[in-house]
N, C-alpha and C positions, 0 to 999 in steps of 0.2 A: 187737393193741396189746401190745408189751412193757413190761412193768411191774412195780413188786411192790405198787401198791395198786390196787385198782379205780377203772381209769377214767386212772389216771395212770401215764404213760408215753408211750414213743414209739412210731411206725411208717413204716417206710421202702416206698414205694409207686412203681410204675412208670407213668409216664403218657403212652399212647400216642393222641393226637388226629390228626383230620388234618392243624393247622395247629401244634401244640405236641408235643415227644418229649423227655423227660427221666425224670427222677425229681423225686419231693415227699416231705417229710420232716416228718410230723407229732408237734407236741411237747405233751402236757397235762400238767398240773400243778395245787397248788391253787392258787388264786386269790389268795390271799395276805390278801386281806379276808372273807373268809366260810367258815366249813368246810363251807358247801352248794355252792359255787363250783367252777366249773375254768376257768382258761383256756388256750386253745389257740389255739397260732402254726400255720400251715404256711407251709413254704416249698420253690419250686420252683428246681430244678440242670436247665435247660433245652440240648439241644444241637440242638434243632430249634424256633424260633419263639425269643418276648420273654418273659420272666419280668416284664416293666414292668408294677406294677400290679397283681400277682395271689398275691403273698405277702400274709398275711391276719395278723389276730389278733383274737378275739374268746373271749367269757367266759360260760359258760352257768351258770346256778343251777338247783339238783335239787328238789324236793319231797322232804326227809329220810327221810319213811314210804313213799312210793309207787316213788320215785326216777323220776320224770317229770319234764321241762324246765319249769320256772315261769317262766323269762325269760331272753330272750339281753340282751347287754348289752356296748356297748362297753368295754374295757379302759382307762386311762388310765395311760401313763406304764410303771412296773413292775412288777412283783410288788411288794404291799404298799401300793399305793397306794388309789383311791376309783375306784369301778367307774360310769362314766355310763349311766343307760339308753337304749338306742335308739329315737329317736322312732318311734310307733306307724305302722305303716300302715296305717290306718283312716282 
């Protein structure tokens, strides 16, 4: 990840499947609501298969002393806006 803070920045990655060949391009940052927060976009520059569908964005929150994931969490809207939680799977 390039960056000049922890955890925030980007990475440019090569992705070679049997049915998908491009590259994918991951962006974090903070969240814009929590200074425990980051969200991250990626998105796929496909010249083999469909990128339909598989450009993401989602927002994880740290445990500040351990730095462990305490929750992932749908993103809403932009930066700065109210983070939804994702319904549990239980």
């Amino acid at each position: 990840m390039v960056g000049s803070e922890s955890g925030v920045g980007f990475r440019l990655f090569l992705l070679q499947e049997s049915e998908q060949q491009g590259i994918g391009i991951q962006w974090q940052r903070n969240s814009g609501t929590q200074d425990n927060c980051l969200k991250t976009s990626v998105y796929y520059a496909l010249w083999e298969g469909s990128n339909k569908d598989i450009n993401t964005t989602f927002c994880q929150c740290f445990d500040p002393k351990t730095g462990f994931v305490i929750s992932s969490v749908a993103c809403s809207g932009e930066l700065g806006t109210d983070l939804e939680e994702l319904p549990s799977s239980e």
